[in-house]
C-alpha positions in Angstrom: 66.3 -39.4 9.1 63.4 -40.0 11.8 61.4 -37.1 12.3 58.9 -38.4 14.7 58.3 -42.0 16.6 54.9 -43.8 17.9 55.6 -46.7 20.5 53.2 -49.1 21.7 52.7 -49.3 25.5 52.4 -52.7 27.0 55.6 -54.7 26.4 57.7 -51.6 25.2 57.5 -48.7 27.6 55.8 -51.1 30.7 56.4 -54.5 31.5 52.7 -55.7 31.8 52.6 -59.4 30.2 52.5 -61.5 33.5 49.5 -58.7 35.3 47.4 -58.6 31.6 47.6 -62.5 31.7 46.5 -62.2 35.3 43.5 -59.6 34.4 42.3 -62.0 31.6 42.1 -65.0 33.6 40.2 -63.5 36.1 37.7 -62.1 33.9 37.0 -65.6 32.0 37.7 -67.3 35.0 35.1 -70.6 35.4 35.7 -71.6 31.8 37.7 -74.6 31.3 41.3 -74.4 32.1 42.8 -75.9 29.1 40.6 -73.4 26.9 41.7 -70.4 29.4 45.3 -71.2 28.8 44.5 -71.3 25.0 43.0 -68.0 25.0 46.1 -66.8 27.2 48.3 -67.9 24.4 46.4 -66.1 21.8 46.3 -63.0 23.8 50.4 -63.3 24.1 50.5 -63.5 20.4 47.8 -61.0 19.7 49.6 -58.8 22.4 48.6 -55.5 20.0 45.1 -56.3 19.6 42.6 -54.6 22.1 40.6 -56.1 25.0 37.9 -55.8 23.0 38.6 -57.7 20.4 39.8 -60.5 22.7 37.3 -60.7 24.5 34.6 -61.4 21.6 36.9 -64.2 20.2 36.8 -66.0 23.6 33.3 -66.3 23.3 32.7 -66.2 19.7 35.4 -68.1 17.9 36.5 -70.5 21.3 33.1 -71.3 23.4 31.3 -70.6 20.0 28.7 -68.3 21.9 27.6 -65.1 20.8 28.1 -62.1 23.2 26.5 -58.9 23.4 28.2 -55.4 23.3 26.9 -54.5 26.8 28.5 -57.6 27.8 32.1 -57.3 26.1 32.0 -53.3 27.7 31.4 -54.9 31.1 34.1 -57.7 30.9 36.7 -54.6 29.3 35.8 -52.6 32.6 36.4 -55.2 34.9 39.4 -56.0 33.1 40.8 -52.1 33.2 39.8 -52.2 36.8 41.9 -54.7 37.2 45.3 -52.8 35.2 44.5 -49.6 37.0 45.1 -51.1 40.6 48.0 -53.6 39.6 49.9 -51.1 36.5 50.4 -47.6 38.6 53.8 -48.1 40.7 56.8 -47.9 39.0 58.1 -51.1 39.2 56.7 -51.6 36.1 58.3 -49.1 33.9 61.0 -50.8 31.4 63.7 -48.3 32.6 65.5 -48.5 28.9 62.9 -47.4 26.9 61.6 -44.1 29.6 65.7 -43.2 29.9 65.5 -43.2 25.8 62.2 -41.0 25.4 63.2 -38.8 28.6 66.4 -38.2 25.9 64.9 -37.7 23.1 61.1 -36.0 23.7 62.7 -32.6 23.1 63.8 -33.4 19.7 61.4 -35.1 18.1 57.4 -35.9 18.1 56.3 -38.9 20.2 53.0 -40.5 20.5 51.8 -43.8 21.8 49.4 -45.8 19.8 48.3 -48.7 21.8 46.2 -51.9 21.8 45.3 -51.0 25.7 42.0 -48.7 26.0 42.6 -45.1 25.4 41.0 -43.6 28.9 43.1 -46.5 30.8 45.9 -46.0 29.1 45.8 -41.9 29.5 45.5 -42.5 33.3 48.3 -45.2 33.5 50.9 -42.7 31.7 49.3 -39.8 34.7 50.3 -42.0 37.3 53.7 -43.0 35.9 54.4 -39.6 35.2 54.8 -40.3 31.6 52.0 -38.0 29.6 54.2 -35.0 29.8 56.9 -36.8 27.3 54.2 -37.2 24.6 52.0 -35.4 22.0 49.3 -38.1 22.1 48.5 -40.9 24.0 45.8 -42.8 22.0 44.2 -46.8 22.3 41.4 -49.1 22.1 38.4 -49.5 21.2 40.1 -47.8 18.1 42.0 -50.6 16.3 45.7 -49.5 16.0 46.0 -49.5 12.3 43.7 -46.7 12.7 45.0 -44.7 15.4 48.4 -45.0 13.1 46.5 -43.3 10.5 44.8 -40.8 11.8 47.9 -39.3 13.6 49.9 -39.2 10.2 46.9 -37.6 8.7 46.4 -34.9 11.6 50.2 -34.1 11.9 50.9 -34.3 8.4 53.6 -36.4 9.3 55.5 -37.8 6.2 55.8 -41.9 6.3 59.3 -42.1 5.5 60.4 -40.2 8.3 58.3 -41.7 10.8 58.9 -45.2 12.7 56.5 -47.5 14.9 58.0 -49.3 18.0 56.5 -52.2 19.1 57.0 -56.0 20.1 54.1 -57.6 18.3 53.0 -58.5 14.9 49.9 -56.6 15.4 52.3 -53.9 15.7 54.2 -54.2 12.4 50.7 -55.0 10.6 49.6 -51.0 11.5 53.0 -50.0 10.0 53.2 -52.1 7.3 49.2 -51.0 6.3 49.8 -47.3 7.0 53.6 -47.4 4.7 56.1 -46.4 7.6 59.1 -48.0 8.9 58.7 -51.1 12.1 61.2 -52.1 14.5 60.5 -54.7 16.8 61.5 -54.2 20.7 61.5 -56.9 23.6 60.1 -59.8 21.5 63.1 -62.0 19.8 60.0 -64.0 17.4 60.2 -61.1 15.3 63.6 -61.0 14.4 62.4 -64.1 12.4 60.5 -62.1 10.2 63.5 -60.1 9.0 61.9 -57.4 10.5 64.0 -54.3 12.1 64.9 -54.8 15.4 66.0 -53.1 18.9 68.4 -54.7 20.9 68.9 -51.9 23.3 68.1 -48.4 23.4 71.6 -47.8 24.1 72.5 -48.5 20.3 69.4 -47.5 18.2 69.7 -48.7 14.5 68.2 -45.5 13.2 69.2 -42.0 13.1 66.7 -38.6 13.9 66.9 -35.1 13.6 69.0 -33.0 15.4 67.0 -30.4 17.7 
């Protein structure tokens, strides 16, 4: 019986892919093109992973430069500049997923636990109108196994009653690491991984508490 649920943001609750590949371009733009559209790729696969994070393996691990922190900050403020003017109208919103948590908020606990960065992410949900529905509304620089643990520490929550929903590994790696329940949402990969799986919030494959 689910007691309380943490969703990741981008990909699950806003469709953000095309303007996040758009926001990393621009901020490695001048860099070869075949190596950009690698380091697109990796960012679609490491869609839970923060900016931060990101950023330093395009220089580190792919241009084999090194890259200071003052450096990685500024390129993760240009890139939440970019989020904050393009991610605010509701065009974005996956309609499913906000109809499901406007349902169920009341009943159970929700928080969101999200590769984006934390203050971006806060004012995203103010502009969408979505920080009422939730408890906590946490991200980056904070990796997400992390965040996953330190809200199941703080609320006492007990792992076998709580479930993370996302649509990237990354995401089912902070479940798996912090022993509670995954099911993957808008991202057919992971159903070969035998991992649970969403089809539509219409028919969830989980039951929760009554209120």
């Amino acid at each position: 019986m689910i007691q309380q649920i943490l969703f990741d943001f981008d990909g699950v609750i806003i469709d953000s892919m095309d303007v996040r590949d758009y926001g990393f371009r621009k901020i490695v733009e001048g860099h070869d093109e075949a190596l950009v559209d690698a380091f697109i790729k990796y960012h679609r696969y490491n869609a839970g992973l923060s900016r931060y994070v990101k950023i330093r393996y395009f220089y580190e691990e792919m241009l084999g430069q090194s890259i200071s922190e003052k450096r990685v900050n500024e390129l993760a403020s240009k890139f939440s500049e970019i989020m904050k003017e393009r991610l605010t109208t509701p065009e974005v919103i996956i309609s499913e997923t906000v109809d499901f948590i406007k349902r169920i908020y009341k009943r159970v606990p929700l928080h969101i636990v999200s590769g984006s960065d934390g203050a971006e992410l806060r004012f995203l949900c103010r502009k969408l109108n979505l920080d009422k529905y939730f408890v906590t509304i946490e991200g980056s620089p904070t990796p997400k196994n992390k965040l996953v643990k330190d809200i199941m520490t703080k609320y006492k929550y007990n792992s076998k009653n709580t479930i993370l929903i996302g649509d990237s590994v990354n995401d089912y790696e902070a479940a798996e690491i912090n022993c509670i329940k995954f099911y993957g949402y808008n991202n057919r990969d992971l159903l070969s991984k035998g991992l649970g799986y969403i089809d539509s919030f219409k028919s969830i494959p989980f039951e929760m508490k009554s209120i």
